[in-house]
C-alpha positions in Angstrom: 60.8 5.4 -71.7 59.0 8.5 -70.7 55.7 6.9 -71.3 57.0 4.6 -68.7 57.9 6.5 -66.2 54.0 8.1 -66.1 53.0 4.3 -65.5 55.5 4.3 -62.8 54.5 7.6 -61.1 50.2 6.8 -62.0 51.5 3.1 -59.8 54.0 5.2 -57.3 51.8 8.4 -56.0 49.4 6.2 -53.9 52.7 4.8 -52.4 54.8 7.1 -52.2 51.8 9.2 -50.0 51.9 6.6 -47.3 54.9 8.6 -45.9 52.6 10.9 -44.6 51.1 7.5 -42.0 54.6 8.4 -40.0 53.6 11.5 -39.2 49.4 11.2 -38.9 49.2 13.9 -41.7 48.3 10.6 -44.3 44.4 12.2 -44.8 46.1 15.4 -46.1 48.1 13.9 -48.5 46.3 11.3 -49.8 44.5 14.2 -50.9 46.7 15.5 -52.7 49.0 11.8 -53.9 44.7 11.8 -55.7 45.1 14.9 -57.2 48.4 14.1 -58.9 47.1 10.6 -59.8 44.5 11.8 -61.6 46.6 14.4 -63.3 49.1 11.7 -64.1 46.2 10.2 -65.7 45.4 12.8 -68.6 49.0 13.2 -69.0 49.3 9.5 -70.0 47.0 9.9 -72.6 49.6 12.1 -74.7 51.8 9.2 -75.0 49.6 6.0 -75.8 50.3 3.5 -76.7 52.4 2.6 -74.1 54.4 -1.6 -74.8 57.1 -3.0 -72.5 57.0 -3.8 -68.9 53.4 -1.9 -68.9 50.5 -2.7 -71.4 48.3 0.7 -72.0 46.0 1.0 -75.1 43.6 3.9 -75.1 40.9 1.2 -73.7 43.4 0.7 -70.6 43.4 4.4 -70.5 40.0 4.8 -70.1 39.6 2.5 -66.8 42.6 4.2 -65.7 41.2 7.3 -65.7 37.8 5.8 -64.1 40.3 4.3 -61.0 42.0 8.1 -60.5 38.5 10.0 -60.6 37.0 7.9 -58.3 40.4 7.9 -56.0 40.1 11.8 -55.8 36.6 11.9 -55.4 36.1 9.3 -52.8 39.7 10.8 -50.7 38.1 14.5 -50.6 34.7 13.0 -49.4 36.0 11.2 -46.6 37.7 14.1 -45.5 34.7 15.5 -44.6 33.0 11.8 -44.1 34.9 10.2 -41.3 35.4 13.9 -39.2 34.5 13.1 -35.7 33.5 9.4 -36.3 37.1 7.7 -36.2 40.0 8.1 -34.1 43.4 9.7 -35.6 45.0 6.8 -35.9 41.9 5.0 -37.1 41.6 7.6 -40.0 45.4 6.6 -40.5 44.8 3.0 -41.2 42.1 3.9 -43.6 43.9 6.1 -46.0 46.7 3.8 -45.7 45.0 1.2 -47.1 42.8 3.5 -49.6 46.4 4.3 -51.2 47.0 0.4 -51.7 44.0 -0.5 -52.7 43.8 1.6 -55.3 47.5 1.1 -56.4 46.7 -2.3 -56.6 43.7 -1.7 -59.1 46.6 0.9 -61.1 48.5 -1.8 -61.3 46.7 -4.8 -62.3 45.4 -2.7 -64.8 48.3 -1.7 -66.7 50.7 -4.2 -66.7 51.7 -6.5 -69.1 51.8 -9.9 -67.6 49.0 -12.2 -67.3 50.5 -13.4 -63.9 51.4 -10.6 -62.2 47.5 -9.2 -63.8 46.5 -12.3 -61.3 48.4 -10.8 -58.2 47.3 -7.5 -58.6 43.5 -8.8 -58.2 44.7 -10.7 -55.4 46.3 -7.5 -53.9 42.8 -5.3 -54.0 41.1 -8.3 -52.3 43.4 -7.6 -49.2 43.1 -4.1 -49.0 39.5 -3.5 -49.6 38.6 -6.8 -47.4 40.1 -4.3 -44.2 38.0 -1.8 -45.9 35.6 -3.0 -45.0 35.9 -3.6 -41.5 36.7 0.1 -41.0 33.5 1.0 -38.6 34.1 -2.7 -37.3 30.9 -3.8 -36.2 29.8 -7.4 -35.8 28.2 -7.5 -38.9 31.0 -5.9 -40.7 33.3 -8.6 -39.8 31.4 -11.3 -40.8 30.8 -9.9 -44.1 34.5 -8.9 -44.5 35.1 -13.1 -44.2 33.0 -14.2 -46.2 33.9 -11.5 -48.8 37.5 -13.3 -48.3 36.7 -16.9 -48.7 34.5 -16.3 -51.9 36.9 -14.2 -53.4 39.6 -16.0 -52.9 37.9 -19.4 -54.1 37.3 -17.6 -57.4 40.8 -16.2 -57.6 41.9 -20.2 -57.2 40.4 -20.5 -60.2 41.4 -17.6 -62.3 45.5 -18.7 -61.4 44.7 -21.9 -62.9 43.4 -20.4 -66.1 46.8 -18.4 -65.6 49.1 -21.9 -65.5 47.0 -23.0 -68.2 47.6 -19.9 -70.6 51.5 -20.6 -69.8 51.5 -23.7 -70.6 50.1 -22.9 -74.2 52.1 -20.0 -74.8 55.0 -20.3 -72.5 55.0 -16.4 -71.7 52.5 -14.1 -69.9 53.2 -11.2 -71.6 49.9 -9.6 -72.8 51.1 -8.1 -75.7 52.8 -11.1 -77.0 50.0 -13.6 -76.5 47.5 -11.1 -77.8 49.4 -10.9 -81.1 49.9 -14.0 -81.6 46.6 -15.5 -80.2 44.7 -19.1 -79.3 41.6 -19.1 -80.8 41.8 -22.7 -82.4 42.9 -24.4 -78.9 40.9 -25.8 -76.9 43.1 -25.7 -73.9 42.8 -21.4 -74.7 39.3 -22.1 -75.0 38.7 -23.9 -71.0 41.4 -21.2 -69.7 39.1 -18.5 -70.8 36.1 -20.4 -69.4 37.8 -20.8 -66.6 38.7 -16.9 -65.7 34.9 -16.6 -66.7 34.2 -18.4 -63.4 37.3 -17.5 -61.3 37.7 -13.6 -62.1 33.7 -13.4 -62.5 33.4 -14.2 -58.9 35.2 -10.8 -58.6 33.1 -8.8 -60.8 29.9 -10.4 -58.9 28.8 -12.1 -62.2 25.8 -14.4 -61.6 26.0 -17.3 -59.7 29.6 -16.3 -58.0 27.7 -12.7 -57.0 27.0 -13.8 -53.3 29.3 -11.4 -51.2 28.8 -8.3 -53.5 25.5 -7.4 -51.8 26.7 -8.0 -48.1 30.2 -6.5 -48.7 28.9 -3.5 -51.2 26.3 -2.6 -48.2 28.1 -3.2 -45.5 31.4 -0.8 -46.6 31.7 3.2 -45.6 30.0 5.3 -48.0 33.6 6.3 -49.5 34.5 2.3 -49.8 31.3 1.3 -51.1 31.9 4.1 -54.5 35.2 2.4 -55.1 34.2 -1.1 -54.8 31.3 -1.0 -57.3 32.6 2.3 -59.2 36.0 1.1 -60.4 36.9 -2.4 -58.7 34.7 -4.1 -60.4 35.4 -2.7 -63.4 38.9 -3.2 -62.7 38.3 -7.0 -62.8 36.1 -7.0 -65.5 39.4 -5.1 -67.9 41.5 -8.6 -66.5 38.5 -10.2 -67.6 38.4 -9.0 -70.8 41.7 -9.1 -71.6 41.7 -12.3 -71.1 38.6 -13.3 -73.3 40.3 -11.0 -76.5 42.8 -14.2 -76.6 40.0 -17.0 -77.1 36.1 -15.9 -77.4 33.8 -18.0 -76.2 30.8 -15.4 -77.3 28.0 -17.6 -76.4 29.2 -18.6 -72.8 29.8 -15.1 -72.1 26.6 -13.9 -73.5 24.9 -16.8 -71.3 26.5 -15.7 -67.7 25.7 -11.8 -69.5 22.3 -12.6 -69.7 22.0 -14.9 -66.0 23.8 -11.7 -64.3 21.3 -8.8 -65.4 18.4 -11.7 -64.8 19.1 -12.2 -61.5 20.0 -8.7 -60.4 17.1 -7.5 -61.6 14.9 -10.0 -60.0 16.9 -9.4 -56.4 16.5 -5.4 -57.2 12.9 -5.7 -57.4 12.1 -6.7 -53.8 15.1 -4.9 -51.9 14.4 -2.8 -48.4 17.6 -2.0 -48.0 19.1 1.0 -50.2 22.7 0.3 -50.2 22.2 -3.4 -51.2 19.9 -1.8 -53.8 22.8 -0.2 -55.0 24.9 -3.2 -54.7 22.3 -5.6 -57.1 22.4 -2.4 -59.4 26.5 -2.4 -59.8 25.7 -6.5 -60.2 23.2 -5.2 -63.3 25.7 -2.9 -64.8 28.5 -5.4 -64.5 26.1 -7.7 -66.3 25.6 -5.2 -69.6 28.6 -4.6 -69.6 30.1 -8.1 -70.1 27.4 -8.9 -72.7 28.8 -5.7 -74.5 32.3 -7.2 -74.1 31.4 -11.0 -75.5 29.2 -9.5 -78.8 31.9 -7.2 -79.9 31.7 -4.1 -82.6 29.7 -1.5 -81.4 28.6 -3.4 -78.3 32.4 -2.9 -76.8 31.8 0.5 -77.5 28.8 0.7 -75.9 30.3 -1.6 -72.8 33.1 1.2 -72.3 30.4 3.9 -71.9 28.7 2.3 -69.7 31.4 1.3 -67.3 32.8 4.8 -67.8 29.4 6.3 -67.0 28.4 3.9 -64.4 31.5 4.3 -62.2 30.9 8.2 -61.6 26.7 7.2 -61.0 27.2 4.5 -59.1 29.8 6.2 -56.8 27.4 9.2 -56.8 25.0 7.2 -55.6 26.4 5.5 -52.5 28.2 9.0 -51.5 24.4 10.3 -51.5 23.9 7.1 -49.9 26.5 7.8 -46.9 24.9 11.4 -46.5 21.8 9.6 -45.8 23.1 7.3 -43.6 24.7 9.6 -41.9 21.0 11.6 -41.0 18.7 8.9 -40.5 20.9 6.7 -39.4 19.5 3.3 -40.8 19.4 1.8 -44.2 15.9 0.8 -44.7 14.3 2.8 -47.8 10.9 2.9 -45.8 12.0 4.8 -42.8 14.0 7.4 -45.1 11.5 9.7 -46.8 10.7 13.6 -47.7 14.6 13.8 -48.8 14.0 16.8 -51.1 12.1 18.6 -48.5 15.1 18.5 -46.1 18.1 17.8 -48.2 17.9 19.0 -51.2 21.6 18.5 -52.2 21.9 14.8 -51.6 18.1 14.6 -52.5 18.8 15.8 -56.4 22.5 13.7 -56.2 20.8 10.6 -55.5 18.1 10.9 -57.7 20.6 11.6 -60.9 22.7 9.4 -59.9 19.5 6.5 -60.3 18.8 7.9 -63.2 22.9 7.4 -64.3 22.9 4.1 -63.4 19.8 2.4 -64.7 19.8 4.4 -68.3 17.8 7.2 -68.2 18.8 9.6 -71.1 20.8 11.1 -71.8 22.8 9.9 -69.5 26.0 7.9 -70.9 24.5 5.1 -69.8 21.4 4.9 -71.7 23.6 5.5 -75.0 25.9 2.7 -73.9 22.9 0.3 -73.5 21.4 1.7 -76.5 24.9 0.7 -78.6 24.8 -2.6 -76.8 21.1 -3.7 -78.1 21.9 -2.4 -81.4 24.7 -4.8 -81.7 22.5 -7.5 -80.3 19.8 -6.6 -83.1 22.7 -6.7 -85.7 23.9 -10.2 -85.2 20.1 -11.1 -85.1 20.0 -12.1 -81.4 16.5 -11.3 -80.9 15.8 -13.2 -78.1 18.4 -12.6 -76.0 17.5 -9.1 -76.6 14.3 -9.3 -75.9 14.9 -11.1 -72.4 17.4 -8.3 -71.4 15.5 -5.7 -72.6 12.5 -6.7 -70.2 14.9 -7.2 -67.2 16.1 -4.4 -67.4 13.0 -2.2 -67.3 12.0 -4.4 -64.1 15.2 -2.8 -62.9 14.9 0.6 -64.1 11.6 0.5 -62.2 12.5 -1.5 -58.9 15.0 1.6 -58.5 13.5 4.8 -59.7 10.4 3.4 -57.5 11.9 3.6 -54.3 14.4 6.4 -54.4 11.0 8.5 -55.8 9.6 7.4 -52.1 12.8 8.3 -50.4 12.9 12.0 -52.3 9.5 13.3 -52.8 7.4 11.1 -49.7 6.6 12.9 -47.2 8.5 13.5 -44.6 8.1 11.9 -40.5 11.1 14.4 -39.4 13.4 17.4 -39.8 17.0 16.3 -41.1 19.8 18.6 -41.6 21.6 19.3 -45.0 25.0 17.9 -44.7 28.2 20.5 -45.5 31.1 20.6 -47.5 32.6 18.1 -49.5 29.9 15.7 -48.3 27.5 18.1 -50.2 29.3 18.8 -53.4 31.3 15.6 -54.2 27.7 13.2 -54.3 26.0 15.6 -56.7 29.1 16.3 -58.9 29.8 12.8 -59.2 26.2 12.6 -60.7 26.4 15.6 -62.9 29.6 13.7 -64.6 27.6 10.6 -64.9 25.2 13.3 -67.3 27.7 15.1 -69.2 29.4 12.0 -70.4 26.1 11.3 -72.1 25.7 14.7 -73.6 29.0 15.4 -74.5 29.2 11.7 -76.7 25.3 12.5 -78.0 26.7 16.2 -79.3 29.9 14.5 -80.8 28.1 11.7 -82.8 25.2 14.1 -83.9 
């Protein structure tokens, strides 16, 4: 019961802080609603595992306490982010539906019904799609509807891979269908493809990936390091959850494989440095599902990665916004001599490129590491090989151009930004690193 009530407070802090929207105080408080979240989230820990109305292993744990890190750290940096660019009440509606957002993501996460799993998904969709709009330029807005339509074409399909999971099992409770399992059905078998397809389109798994880009590059800095740092990942947990009751390995392995092809190959001619980011996330997502369908220590490895990727990515596109912000476009050739005039965001940016396409010892380079051993274990060569070779093209296409953006030289003088701005990009990074270093010293 008491276990309970943390999943209740983890789901109710975001919700309870949209009080403060009565009185235009909702940027202070969100604030703080963050802090308790993510305090709520090392507290649940304690008292794993956690069965009943709420479904919480020590793997749910994990992303929940990727969704309340990123919550904190993305509420303190707009702080400082949107001062003097929005209105009062404009800064109102976006913490209002920052709280929702990511008390949607909480809650599809942790509870324990297939269904209601679904309508959390759907819930995020909502919120983040006005996200997106917040600076609500033309090109925003067209990105924020087509970001609905796809989404919600996919989510069609992932609710009927839901009716077709009831109809099998007659219940949507996760535990229960988990225990007792589908694997000889063939019905199980097409409702897991299914999700593949339907919740894929979510995590921008290749070829349902096409409004990740627009909508990743498109977003506020602060949006942007939710979106690819923990909704993704979010979806990917509803995802997986879902394949743990019927495996379809090789399928999964396939759209694995197509995902970190394809991102790879869009990476390697990008001008843009926030899409860059966005076809990176796409990457990640990509190794991360192939850990997830080969099992052993290739879920292992999977876990790290996500965990590792979701501070380096945000990193990244908080850097990102601090750039913005300066030169005030998004084209990698007109941004260069960073380190010479912003050494801050210049060292956060280049870490966090290094967290997100492996570098070591960054965690995720001993996630990736995990994930090709597995692949070398179950004597997939060739599919190890292929991803292997992909993902150096990536690795490349990215440390290339941010080395341009940092150490070219520079056309003008740019000012350092202050405060949180400052701290939370380079921080974020510096997680990214000590996640690596901390699991290399524990299994040495």
């Amino acid at each position: 019961m008491y276990d309970g009530l943390l999943v209740y407070l983890l789901i109710g802090l975001p919700i309870v802080a949209e009080i403060g929207y009565l009185f235009k105080v909702l940027q202070k408080v969100t604030v703080i609603a963050s802090l308790l979240t993510f305090v709520t989230a090392l507290l649940l820990y304690l008292g794993l595992p956690v069965v009943g109305t709420f479904y919480v292993t020590t793997t749910t744990w994990v992303f929940v306490l990727m969704v309340s890190s990123i919550y904190l750290l993305s509420s303190v940096y707009s702080y400082s982010y949107f001062n003097h660019r929005l209105s009062n009440d404009a800064i109102n509606n976006y913490y209002a539906l920052i709280n929702l957002f990511v008390a949607s993501m909480l809650f599809s996460l942790t509870i324990n019904n297939y269904g209601l799993m679904w309508g959390g998904i759907e819930a995020t969709t909502v919120t983040s799609a006005l996200l997106i709009m917040t600076d609500k330029t033309p090109i925003s807005l067209e990105v924020t509807w087509r970001y609905i339509i796809i989404v919600s074409v996919g989510l069609v399909f992932a609710f009927i891979s839901i009716i077709l999971l009831y109809y099998y099992f007659h219940t949507l409770m996760v535990s229960q269908i988990l225990a007792t399992g589908g694997r000889s059905s063939e019905l199980v078998s097409v409702a897991v493809a299914i999700a593949l397809v339907g919740i894929g389109t979510k995590i921008g798994i290749f070829p349902m990936h096409t409004w990740l880009p627009d909508a990743h590059s498109e977003a506020p800095a602060p949006v942007s390091a939710l979106f690819s740092g923990v909704l993704l990942p979010t979806a990917l947990y509803v995802l997986y959850m879902i394949y743990q009751i019927s495996q379809p390995t090789m399928l999964f392995i396939l759209f694995a494989t197509a995902t970190i092809i394809a991102a790879s190959v869009f990476l390697s001619y990008q001008k843009n440095y926030k899409r860059m980011f966005a076809y990176s996330s796409m990457e990640n997502m990509g190794i991360a599902l192939l850990g997830i369908a080969i099992g052993g220590y290739g879920l292992i490895g999977a876990m790290i990665v996500l965990f590792a990727h979701s501070f380096g990515k945000a990193g990244a596109f908080y850097s990102s916004g601090n750039i913005l912000h300066a030169f005030e476009t998004k084209e990698i050739s007109e941004v260069t001599g960073l380190f010479s005039n912003m050494k801050a965001t210049s060292s956060a940016i280049l870490l966090s490129s290094f967290a997100v396409t492996g570098m070591p010892p960054f965690g995720t380079f001993l996630g990736e590491f995990l994930i090709f051993a597995q692949l070398f274990t179950m004597h997939l060569y060739l599919e190890l090989g292929i991803v292997l070779l992909f993902i150096m093209l990536a690795f490349i296409s990215i440390n290339y151009n941010i080395s341009r953006m940092v150490f070219g030289e520079g056309k003008k003088t740019i000012h350092e930004t202050t405060g949180a701005m400052r701290i939370i990009p380079i921080l974020s990074a510096l997680i990214s690193l000590l996640v690596g270093v901390a699991l290399i010293l524990v299994m040495t």
